[in-house]
VMD Tcl script that builds the backbone (N, CA, C; Angstrom):
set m [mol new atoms 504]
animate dup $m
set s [atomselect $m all]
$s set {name element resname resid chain x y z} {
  {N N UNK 1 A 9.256 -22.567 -8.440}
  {CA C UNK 1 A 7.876 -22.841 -8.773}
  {C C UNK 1 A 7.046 -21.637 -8.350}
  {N N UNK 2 A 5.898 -20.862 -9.124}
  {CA C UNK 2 A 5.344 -19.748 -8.855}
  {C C UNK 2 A 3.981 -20.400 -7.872}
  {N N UNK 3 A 3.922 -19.443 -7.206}
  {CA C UNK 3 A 2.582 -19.436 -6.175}
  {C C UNK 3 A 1.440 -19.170 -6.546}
  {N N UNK 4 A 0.556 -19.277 -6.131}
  {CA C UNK 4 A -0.735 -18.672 -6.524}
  {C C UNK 4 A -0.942 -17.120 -6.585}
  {N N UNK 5 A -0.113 -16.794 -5.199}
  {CA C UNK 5 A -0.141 -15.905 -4.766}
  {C C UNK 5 A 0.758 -14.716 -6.037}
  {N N UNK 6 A 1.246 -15.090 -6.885}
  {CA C UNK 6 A 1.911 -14.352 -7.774}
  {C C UNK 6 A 0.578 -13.766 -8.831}
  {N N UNK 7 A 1.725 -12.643 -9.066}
  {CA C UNK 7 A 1.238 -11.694 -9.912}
  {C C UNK 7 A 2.266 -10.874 -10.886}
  {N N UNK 8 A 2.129 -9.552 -11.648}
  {CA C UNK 8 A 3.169 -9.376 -12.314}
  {C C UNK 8 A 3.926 -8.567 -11.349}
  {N N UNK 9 A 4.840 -8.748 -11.575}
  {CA C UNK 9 A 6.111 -7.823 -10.072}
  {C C UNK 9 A 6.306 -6.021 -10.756}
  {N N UNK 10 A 6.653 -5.448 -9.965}
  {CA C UNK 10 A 6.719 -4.126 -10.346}
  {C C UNK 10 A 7.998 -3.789 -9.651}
  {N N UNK 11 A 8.535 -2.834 -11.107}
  {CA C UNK 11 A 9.884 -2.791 -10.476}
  {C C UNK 11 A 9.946 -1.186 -9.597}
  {N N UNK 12 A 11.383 -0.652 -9.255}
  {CA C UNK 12 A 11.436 0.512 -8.634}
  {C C UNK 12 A 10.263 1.305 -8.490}
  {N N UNK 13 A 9.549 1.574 -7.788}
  {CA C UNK 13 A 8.609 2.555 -7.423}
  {C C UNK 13 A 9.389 3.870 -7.381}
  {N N UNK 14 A 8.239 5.171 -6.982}
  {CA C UNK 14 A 9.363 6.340 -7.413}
  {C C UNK 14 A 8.158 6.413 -6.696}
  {N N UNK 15 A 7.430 6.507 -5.905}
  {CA C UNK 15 A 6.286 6.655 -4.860}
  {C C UNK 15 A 7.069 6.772 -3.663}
  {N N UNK 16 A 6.321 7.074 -2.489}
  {CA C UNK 16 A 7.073 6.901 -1.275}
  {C C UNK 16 A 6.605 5.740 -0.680}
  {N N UNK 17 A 7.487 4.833 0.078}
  {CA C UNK 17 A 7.541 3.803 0.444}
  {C C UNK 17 A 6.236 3.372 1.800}
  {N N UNK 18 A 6.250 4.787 2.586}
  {CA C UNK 18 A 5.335 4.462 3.401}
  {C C UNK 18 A 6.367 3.828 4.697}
  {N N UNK 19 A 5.509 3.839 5.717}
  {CA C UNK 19 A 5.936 3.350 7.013}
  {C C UNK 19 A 5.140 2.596 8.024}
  {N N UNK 20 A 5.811 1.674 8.706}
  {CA C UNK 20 A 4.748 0.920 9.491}
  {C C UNK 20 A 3.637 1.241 9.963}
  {N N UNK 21 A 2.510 0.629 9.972}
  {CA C UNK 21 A 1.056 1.018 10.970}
  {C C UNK 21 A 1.572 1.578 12.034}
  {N N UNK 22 A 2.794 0.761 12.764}
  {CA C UNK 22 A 2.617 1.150 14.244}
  {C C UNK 22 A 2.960 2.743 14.275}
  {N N UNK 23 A 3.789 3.358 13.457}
  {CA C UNK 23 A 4.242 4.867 13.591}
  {C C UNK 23 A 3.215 5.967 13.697}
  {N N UNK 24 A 1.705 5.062 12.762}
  {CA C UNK 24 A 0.649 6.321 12.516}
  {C C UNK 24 A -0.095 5.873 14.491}
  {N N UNK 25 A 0.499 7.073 15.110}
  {CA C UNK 25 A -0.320 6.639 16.057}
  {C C UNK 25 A -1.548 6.590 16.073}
  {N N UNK 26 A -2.658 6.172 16.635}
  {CA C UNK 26 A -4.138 5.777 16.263}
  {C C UNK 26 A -4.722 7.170 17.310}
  {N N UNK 27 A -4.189 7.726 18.182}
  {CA C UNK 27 A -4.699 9.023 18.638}
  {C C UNK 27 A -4.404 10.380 17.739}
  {N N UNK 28 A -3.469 9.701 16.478}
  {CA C UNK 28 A -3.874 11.097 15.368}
  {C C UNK 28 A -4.791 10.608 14.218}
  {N N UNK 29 A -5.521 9.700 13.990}
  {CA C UNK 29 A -5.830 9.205 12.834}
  {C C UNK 29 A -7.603 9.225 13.481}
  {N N UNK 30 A -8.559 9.572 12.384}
  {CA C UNK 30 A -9.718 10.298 12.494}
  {C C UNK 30 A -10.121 8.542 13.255}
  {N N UNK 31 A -11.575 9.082 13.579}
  {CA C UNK 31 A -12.140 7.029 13.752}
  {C C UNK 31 A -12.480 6.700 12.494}
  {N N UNK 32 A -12.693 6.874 11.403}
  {CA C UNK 32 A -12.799 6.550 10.015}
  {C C UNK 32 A -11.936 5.863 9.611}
  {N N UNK 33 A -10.673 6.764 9.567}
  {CA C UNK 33 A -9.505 6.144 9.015}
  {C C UNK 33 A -8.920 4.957 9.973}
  {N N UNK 34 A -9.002 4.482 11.200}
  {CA C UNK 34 A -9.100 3.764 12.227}
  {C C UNK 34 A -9.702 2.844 11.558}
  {N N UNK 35 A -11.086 2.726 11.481}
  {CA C UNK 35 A -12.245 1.488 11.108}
  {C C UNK 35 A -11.473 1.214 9.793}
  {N N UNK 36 A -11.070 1.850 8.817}
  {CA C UNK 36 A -11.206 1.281 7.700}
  {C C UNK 36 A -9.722 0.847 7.446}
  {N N UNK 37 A -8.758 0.842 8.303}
  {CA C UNK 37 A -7.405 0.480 8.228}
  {C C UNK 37 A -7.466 -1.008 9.062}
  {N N UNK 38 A -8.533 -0.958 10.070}
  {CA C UNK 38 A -8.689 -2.026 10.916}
  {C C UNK 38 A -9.393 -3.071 9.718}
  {N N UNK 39 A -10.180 -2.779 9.263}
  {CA C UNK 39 A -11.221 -3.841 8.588}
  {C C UNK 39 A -10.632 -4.059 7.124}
  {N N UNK 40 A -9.559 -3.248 6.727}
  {CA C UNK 40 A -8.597 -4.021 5.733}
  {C C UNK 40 A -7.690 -4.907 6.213}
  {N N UNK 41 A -7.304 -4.098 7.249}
  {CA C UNK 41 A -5.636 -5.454 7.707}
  {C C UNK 41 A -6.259 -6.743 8.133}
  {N N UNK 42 A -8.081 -6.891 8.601}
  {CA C UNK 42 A -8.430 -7.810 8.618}
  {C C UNK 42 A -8.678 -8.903 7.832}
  {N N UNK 43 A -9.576 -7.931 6.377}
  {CA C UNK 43 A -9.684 -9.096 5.222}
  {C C UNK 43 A -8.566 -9.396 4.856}
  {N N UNK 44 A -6.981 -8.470 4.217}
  {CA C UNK 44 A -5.640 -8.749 4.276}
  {C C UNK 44 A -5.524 -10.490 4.886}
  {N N UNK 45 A -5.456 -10.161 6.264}
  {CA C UNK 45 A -5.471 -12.329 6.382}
  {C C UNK 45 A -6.563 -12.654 6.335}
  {N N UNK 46 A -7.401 -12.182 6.313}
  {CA C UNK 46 A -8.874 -13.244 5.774}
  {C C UNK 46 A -8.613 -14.045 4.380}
  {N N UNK 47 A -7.594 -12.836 3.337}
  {CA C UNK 47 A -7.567 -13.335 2.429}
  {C C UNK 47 A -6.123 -14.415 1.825}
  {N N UNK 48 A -4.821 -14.211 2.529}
  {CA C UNK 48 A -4.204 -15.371 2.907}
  {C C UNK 48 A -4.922 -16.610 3.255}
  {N N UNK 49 A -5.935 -16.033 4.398}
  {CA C UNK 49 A -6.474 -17.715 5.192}
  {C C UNK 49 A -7.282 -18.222 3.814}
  {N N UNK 50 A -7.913 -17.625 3.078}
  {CA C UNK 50 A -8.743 -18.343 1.786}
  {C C UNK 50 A -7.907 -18.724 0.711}
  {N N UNK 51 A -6.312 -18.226 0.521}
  {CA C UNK 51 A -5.704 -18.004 -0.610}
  {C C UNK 51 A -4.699 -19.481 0.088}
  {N N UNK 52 A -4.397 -20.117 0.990}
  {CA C UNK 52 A -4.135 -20.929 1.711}
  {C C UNK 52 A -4.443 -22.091 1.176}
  {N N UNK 53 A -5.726 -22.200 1.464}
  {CA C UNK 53 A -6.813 -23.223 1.181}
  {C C UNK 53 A -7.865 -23.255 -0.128}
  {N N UNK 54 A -7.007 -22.455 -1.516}
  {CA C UNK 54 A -7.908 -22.478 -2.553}
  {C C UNK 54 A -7.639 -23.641 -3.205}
  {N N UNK 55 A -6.368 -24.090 -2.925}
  {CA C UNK 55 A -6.233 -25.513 -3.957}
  {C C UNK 55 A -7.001 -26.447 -2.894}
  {N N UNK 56 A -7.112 -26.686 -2.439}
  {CA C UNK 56 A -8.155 -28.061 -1.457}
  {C C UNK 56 A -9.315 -28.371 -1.517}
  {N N UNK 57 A -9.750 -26.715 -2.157}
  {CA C UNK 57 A -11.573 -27.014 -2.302}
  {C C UNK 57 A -11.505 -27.066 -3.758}
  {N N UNK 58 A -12.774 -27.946 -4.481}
  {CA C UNK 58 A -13.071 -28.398 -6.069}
  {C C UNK 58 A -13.338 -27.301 -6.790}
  {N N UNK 59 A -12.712 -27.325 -7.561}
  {CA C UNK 59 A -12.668 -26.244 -8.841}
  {C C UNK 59 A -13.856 -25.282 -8.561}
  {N N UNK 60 A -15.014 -26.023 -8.633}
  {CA C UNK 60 A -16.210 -25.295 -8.783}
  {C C UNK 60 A -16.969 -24.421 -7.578}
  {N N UNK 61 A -16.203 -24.636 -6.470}
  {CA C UNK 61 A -16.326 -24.269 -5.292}
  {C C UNK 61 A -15.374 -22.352 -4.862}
  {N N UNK 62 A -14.384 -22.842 -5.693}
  {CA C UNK 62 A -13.115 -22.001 -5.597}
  {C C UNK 62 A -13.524 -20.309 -5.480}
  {N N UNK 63 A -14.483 -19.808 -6.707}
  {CA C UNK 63 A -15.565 -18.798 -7.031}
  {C C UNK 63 A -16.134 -17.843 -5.686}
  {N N UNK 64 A -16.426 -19.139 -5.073}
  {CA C UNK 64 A -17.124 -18.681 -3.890}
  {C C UNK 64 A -16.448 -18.625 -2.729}
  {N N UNK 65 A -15.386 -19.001 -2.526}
  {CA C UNK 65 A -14.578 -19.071 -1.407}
  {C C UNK 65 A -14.092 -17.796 -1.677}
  {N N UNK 66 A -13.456 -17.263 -2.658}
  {CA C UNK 66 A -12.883 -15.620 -3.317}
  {C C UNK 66 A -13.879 -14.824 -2.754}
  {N N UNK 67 A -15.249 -14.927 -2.924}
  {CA C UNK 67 A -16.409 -13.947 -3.338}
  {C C UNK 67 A -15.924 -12.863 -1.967}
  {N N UNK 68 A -15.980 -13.329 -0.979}
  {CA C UNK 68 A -15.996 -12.066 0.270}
  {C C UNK 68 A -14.459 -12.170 0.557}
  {N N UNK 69 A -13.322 -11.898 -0.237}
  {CA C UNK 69 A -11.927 -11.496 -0.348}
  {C C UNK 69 A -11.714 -10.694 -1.650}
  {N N UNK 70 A -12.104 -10.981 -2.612}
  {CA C UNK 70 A -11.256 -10.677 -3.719}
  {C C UNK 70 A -12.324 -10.141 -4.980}
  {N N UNK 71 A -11.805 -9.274 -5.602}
  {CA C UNK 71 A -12.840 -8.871 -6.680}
  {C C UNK 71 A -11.977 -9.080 -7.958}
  {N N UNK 72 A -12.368 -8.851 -9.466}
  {CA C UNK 72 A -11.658 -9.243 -10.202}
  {C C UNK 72 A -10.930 -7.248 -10.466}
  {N N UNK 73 A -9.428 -7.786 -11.125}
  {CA C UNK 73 A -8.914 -8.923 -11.840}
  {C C UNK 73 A -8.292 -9.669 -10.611}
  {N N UNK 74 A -7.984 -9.314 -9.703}
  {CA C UNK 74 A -7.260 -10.760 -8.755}
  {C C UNK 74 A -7.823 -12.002 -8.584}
  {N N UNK 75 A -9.403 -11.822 -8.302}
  {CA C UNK 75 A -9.919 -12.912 -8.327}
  {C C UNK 75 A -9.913 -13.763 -9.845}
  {N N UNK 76 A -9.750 -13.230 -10.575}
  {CA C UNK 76 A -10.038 -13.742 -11.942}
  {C C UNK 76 A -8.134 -14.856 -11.879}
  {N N UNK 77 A -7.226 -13.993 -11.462}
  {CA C UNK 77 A -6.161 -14.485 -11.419}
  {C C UNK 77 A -5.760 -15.674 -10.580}
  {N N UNK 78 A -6.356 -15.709 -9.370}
  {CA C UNK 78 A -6.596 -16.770 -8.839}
  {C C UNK 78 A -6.917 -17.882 -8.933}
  {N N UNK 79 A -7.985 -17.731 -9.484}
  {CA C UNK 79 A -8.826 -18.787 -10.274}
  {C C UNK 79 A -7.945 -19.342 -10.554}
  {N N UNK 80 A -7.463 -18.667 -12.005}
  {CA C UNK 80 A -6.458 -19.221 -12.816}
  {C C UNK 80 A -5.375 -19.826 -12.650}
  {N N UNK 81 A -4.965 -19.086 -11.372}
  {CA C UNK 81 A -3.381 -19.824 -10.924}
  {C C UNK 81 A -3.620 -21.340 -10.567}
  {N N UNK 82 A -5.055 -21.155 -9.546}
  {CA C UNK 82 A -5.418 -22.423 -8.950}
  {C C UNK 82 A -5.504 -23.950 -9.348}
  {N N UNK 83 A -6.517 -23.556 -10.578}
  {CA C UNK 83 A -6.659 -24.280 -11.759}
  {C C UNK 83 A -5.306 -24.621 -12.554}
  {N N UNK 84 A -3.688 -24.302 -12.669}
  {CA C UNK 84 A -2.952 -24.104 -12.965}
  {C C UNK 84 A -1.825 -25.184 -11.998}
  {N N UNK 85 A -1.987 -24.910 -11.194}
  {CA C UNK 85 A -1.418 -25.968 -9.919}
  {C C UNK 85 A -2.537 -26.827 -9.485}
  {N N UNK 86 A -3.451 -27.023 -9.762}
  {CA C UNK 86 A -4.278 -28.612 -9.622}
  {C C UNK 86 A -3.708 -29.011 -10.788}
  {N N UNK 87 A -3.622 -28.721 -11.850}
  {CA C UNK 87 A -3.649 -29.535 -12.751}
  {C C UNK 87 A -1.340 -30.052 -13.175}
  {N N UNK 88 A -0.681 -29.299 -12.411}
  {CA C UNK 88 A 0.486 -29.966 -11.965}
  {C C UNK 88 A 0.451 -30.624 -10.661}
  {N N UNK 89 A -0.722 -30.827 -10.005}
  {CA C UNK 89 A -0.479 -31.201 -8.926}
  {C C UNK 89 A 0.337 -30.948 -7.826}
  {N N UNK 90 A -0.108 -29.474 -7.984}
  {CA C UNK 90 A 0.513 -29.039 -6.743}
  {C C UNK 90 A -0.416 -28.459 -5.849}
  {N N UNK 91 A -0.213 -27.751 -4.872}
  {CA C UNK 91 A -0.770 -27.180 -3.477}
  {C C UNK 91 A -0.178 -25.892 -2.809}
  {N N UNK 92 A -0.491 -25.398 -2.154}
  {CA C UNK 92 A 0.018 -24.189 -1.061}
  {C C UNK 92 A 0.765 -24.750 0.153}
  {N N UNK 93 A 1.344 -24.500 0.778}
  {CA C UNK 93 A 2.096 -25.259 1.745}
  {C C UNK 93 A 2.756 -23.763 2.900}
  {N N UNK 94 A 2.166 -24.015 4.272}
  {CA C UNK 94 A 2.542 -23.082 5.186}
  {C C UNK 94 A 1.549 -21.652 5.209}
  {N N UNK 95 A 2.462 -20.849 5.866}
  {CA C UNK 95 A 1.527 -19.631 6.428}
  {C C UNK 95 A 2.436 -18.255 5.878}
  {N N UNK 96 A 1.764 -17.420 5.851}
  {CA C UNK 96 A 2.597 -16.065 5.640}
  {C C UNK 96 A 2.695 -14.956 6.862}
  {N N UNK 97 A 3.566 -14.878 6.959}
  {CA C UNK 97 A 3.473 -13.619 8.599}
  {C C UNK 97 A 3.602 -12.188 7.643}
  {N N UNK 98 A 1.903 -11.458 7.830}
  {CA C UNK 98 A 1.943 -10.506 7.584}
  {C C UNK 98 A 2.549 -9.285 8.438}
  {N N UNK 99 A 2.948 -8.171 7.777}
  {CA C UNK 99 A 3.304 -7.138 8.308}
  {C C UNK 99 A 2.847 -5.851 7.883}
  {N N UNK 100 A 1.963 -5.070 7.190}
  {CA C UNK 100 A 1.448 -4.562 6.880}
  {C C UNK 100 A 1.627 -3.275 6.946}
  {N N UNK 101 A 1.766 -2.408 6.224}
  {CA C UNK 101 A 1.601 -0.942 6.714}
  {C C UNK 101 A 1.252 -0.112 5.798}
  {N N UNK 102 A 0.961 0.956 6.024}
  {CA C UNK 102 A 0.323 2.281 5.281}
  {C C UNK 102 A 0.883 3.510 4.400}
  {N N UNK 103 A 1.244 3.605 2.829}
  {CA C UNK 103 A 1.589 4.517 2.208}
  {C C UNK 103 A 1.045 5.428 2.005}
  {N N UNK 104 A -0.168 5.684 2.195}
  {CA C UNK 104 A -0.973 6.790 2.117}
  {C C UNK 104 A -2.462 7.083 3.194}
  {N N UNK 105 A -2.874 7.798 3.589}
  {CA C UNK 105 A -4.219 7.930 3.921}
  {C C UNK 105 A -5.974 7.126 2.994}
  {N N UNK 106 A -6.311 6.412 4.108}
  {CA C UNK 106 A -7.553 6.384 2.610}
  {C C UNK 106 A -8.423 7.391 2.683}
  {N N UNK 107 A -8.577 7.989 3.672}
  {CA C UNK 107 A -9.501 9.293 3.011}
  {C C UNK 107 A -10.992 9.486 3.056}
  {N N UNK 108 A -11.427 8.078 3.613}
  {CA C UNK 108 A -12.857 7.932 2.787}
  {C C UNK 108 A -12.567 7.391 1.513}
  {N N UNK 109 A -12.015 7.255 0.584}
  {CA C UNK 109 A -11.907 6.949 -0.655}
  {C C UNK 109 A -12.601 5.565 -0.395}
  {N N UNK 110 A -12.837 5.139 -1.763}
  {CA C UNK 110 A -13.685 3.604 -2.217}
  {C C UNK 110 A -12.481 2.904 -2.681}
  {N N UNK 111 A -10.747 3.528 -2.927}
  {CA C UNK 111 A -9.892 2.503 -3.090}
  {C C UNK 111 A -8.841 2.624 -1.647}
  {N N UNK 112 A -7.959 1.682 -1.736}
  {CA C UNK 112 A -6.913 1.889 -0.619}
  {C C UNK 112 A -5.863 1.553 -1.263}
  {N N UNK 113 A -4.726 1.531 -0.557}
  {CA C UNK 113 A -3.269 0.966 -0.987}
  {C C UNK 113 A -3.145 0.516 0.470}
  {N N UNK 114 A -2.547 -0.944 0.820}
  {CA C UNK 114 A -1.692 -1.541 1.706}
  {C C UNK 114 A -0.577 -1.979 1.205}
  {N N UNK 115 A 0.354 -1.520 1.877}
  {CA C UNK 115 A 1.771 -2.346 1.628}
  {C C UNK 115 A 2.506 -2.906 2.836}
  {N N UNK 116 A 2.561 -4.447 2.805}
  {CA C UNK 116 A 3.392 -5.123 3.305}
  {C C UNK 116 A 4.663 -5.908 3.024}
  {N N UNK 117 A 5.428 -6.194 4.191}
  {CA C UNK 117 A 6.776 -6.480 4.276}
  {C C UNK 117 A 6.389 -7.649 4.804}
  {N N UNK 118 A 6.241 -8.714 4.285}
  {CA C UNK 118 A 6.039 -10.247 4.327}
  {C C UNK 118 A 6.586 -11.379 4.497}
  {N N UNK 119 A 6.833 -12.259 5.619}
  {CA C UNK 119 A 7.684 -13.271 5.277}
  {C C UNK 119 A 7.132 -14.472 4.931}
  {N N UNK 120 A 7.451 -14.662 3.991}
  {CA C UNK 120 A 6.920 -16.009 3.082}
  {C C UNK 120 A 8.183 -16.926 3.326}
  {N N UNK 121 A 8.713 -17.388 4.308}
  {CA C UNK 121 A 9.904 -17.877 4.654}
  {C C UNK 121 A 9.210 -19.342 4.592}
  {N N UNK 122 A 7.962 -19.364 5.342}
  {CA C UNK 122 A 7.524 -20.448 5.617}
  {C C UNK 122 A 5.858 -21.010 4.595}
  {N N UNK 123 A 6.269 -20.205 3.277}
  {CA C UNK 123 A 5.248 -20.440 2.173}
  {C C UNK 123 A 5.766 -20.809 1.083}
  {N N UNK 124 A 4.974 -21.456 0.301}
  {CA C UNK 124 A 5.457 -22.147 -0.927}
  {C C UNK 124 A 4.318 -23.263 -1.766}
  {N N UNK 125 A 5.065 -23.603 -2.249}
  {CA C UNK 125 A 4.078 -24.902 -3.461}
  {C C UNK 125 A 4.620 -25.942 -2.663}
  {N N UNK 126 A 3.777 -27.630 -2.795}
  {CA C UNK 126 A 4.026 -28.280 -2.169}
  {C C UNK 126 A 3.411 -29.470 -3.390}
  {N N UNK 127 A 3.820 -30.700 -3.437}
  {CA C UNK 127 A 3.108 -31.424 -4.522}
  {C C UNK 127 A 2.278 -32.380 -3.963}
  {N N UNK 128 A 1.066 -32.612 -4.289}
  {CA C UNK 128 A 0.059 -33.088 -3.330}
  {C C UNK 128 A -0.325 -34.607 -3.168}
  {N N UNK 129 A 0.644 -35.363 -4.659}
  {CA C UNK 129 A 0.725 -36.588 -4.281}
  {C C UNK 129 A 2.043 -37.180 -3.038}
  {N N UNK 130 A 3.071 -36.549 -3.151}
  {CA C UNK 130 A 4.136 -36.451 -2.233}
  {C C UNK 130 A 4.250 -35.889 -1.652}
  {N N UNK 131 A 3.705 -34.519 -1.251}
  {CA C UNK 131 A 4.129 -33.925 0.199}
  {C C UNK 131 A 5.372 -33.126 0.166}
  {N N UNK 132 A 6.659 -33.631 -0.864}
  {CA C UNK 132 A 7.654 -32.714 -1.533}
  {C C UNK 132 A 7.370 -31.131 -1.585}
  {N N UNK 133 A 8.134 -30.786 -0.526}
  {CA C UNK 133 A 8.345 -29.067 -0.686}
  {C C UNK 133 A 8.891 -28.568 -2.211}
  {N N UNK 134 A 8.355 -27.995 -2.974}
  {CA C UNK 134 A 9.002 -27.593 -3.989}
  {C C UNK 134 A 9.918 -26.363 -4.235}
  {N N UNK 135 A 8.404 -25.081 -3.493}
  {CA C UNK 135 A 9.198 -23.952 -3.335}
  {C C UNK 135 A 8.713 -23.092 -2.108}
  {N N UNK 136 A 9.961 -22.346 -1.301}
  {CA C UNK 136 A 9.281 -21.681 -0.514}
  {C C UNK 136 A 9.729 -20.057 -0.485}
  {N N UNK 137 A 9.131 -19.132 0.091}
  {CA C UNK 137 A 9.334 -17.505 -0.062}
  {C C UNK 137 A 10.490 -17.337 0.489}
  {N N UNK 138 A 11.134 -15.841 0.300}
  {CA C UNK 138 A 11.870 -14.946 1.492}
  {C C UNK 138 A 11.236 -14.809 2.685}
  {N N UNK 139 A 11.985 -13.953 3.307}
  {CA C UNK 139 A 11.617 -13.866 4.724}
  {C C UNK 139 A 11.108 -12.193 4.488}
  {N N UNK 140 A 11.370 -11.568 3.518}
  {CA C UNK 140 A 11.145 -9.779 3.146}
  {C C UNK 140 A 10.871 -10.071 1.900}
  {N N UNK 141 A 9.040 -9.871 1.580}
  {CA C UNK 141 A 8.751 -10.018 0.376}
  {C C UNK 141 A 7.991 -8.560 0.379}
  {N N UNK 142 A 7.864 -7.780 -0.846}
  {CA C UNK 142 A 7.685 -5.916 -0.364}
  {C C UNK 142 A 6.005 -6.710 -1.203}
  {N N UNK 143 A 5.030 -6.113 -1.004}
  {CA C UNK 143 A 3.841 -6.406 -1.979}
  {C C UNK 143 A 3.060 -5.217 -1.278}
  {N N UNK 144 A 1.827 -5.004 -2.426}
  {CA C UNK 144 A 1.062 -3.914 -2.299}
  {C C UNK 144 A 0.217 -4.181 -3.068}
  {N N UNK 145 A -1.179 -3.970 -1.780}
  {CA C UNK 145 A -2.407 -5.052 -2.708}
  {C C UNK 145 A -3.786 -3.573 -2.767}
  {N N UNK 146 A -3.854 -3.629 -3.575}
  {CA C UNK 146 A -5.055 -2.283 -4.068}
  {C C UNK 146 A -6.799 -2.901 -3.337}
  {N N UNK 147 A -7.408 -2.409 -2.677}
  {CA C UNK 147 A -8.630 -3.071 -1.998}
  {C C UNK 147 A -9.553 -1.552 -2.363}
  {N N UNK 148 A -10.575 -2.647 -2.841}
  {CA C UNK 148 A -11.959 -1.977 -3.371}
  {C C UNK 148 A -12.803 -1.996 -2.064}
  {N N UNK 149 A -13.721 -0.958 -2.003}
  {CA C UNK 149 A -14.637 -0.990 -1.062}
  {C C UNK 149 A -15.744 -1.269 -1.830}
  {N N UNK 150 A -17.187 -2.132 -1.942}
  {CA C UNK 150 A -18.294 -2.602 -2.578}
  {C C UNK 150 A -18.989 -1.996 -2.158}
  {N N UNK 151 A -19.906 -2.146 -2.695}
  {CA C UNK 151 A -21.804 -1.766 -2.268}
  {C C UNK 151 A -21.818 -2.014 -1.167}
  {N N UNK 152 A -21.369 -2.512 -0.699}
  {CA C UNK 152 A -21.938 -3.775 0.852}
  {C C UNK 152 A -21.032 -2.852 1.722}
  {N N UNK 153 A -19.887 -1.884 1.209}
  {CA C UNK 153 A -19.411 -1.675 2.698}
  {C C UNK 153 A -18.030 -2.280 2.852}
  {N N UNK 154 A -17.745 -3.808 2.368}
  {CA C UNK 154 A -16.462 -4.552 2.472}
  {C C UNK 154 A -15.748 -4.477 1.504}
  {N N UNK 155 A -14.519 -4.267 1.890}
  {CA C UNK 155 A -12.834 -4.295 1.409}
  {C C UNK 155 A -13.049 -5.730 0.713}
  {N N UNK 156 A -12.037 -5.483 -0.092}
  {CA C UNK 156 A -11.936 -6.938 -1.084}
  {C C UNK 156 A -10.740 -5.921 -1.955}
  {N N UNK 157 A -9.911 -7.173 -1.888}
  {CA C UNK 157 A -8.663 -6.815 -2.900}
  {C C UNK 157 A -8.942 -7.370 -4.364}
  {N N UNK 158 A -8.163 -6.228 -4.678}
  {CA C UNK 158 A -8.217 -5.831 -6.502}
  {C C UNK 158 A -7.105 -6.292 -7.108}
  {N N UNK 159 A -5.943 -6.223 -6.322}
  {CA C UNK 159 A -4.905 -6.370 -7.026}
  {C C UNK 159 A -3.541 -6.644 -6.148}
  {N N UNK 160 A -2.607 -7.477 -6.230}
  {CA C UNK 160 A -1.591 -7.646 -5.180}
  {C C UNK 160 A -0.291 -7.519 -6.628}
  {N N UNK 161 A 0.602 -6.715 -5.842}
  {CA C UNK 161 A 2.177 -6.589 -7.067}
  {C C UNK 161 A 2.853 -6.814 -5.986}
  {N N UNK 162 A 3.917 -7.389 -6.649}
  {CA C UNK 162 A 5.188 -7.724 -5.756}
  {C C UNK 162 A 6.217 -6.503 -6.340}
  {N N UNK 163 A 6.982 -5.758 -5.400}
  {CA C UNK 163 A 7.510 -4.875 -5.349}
  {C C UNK 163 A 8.893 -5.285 -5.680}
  {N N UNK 164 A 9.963 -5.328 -6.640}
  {CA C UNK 164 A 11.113 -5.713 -6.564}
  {C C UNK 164 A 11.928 -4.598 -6.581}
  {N N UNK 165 A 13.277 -4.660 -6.044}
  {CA C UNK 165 A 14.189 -4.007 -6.221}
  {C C UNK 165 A 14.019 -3.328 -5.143}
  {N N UNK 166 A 13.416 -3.287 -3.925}
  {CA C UNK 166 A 13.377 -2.718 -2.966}
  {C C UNK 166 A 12.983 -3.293 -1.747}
  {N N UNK 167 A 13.667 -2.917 -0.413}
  {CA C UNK 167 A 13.915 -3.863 0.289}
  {C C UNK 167 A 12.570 -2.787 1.362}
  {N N UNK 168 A 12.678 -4.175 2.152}
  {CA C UNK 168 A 11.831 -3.881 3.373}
  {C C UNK 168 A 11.929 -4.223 4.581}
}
mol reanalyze $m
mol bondsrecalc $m
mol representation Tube
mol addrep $m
């Protein structure tokens, strides 16, 4: 059963993979690049914790719960998924343990790249008249979510791909 959290998967990258946060030590990295690696990996689960709880709140509500996570097309996709599993009656079920790390510098730039190594071991669809687990993740899911910086200053993701064919 697909998640909300799905998107179209992308196969082999020919990019470099990148390496954990913890390697970039934070006494070589400017305070810029600091703040703005900090205040993504934050919305990052800000936006799990909303992407969690999008099937629970009423359709018409859903819009606004996105607004300070997600910009379109993800948000637009969301929506859709959401609306997509209410209407099979299903739900989100569990938590995701992020792991996060950095393929490139942002630079100052107005876009970023994060890529995490995810275990969705304990995530999945759940059906909301029964409680029936339907489906749940790996424990190494590779994804890489593109985050816009706005007018305002805040990160908000653009886009999440699931990385196949490569392990993490």
């Amino acid at each position: 059963m697909p998640s909300i959290a799905s998107s179209t998967p992308l196969s082999r990258s020919s990019s470099v993979l990148g390496t954990p946060s913890g390697t970039d030590s934070p006494g070589n990295l400017s305070p810029v690049e600091q703040a703005d690696r900090a205040a993504i990996e934050a919305q990052w689960a800000k936006y799990w914790d909303v992407l969690a709880g999008l099937t629970k709140v009423p359709a018409e509500d859903r819009e606004q719960l996105l607004e300070p996570v997600a910009v379109d097309p993800q948000k637009a996709k969301l929506l859709a998924a959401a609306a997509q599993f209410e209407a099979e009656g299903l739900g989100q079920y569990g938590e995701v343990i992020l792991r996060p790390f950095w393929p490139q510098p942002i630079d100052g730039e107005q876009f970023a790249l994060l890529r995490d190594c995810q275990d969705q071991s304990g995530w999945g669809s759940i059906s909301v008249s029964t409680g029936e687990v339907h489906a749940l993740g790996a424990d190494r899911h590779f994804v890489q979510a593109g985050f816009e910086r706005g007018s305002d200053g805040v990160w908000r993701v653009q886009n999440v791909q699931w990385i196949e064919n490569l392990q993490c």
